[in-house]
Steps between C-alpha positions, in 0.01 A plus 500: 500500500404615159163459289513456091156640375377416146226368304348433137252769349161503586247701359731805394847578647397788715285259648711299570764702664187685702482125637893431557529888686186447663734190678807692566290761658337275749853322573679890544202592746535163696847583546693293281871684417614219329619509159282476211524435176263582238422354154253790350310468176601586172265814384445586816401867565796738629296588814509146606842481445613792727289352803689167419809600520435696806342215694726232317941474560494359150293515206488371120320394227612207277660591181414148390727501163804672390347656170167603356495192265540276798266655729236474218587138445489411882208674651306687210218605756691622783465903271742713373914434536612854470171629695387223726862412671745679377333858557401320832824398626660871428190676671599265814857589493383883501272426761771332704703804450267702614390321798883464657485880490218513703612243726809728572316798522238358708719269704246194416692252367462160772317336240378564166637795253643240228827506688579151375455635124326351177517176365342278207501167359536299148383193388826344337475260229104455401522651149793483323669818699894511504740564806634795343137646508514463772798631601407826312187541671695413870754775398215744414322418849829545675677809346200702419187420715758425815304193604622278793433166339392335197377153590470224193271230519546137290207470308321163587217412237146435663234260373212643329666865443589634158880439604503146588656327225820695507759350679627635875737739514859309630630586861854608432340758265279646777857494705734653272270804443551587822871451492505765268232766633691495815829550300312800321366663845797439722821471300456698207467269195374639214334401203776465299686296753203223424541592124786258480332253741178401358466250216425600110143430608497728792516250799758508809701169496409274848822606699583799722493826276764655695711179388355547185626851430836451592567202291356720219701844589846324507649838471373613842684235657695423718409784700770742681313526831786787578355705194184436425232697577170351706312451225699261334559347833163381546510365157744207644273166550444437873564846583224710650468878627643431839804308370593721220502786816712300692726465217536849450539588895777199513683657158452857700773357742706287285505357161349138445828340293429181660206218574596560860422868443152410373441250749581760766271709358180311470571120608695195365158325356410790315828630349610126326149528365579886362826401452537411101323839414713745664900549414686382775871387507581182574162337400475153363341542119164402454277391209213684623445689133480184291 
């Protein structure tokens, strides 16, 4: 059972986060050891942050937008970009730091101690903001700050706000952003593997970016799952983590010449659909670069 804990500004953020730790307090007391997740303030004093992460498994602020310009456009009261959240968000990632090494030391760590790490959230789509924004700010979250998650919201205007004539952001947008944080916090894609992705305008096209990037990178492929090292493993569409280690353990024991090899190695479903990216003999040609 888990609890997600946040709430607009009222009256000033440390307020406000008095209020929301005020809660988590009373739950901790009562006994609840249940996860919780907590959605802090942005400007929030650093002495409200290190109780929150100590009482809270996860905590974050929103980053809202992907640049300054954005951020201004979107929510020009919520305070300062660089001060307000950013500064925010890297004082909670110290203060997660520091609380797992008190956990250790302490031996408290049942509940609490930010031991599910720091996340944040951007409005996608509301003012004119492109995917590769946001795919530099996602890389940024991931590579320097170390967060756990960056979570994108579809913007969806709302009568009688300053937003609401612009249109809603589409679905598949929403989607495909997270396609591609995922391949830049689990499988290694870098910016310049979206380089050659995105459109002259900066958007991701509306189809897997994994697919994407191999139809682009035509010189990558087919793959020699005999040679290649992991990383370009888990480049190959439909092939995750745990495949790409099972491919390696099965080439440990013998090479994969053969579809029957790769089925062997991680299932008959699965290998037809890896099949046309990797160099095997005897395969049937496919058009899957056109």
């Amino acid at each position: 059972m888990g609890l997600f804990l946040t709430s607009s500004v009222y009256r000033d953020p440390d307020y406000t986060t008095e209020r929301q730790l005020d809660t988590l307090h009373r739950l901790r007391k009562l006994g609840f050891t249940g996860y919780i997740h907590l959605r802090i303030m942005p400007g929030v004093s650093r002495y409200y942050i290190r109780e929150a992460v100590e009482l809270a498994d996860r905590v974050g602020v929103n980053l809202e937008a992907p640049t300054l310009e954005a951020f201004e456009d979107l929510c020009p009261s919520k305070g300062d970009y660089k001060g307000d959240v950013i500064k925010r968000l890297e004082w909670i990632v110290d203060e997660v730091q520091r609380a797992r090494k008190k956990a250790r030391n302490t031996c408290r760590a049942e509940f609490g101690f930010g031991k599910s790490g720091v996340d944040t959230q951007m409005i996608v789509g509301a003012v004119g903001e492109t995917d590769w924004q946001h795919l530099k700010a996602t890389m940024w979250l991931y590579q320097r700050l170390e967060l756990r998650r960056a979570f994108y919201s579809g913007f969806d205007p709302i009568e009688r706000t300053p937003l609401e004539d612009r249109p809603p952001c589409p679905s598949h947008r929403e989607y495909r952003l997270y396609q591609s944080s995922f391949l830049i916090r689990d499988y290694g894609f870098s910016l310049r593997d979206f380089d050659g992705i995105v459109d002259d305008e900066g958007f991701l096209p509306n189809v897997d970016p994994k697919r994407a990037y191999a139809i682009k990178r035509k010189d990558l492929f087919p793959i020699d799952l005999n040679e290649a090292a992991y990383c370009d493993i888990v480049k190959i569409p439909r092939v995750g983590p745990v495949t790409a280690k099972k491919i390696i353990a099965a080439r440990e024991k013998a090479r994969i010449r053969y579809l029957a090899n790769l089925e062997r190695a991680i299932g008959r479903r699965l290998a037809r659909a890896v099949a046309p990216y990797v160099d095997l003999k005897g395969k049937r040609l496919t058009q899957w670069l056109s």
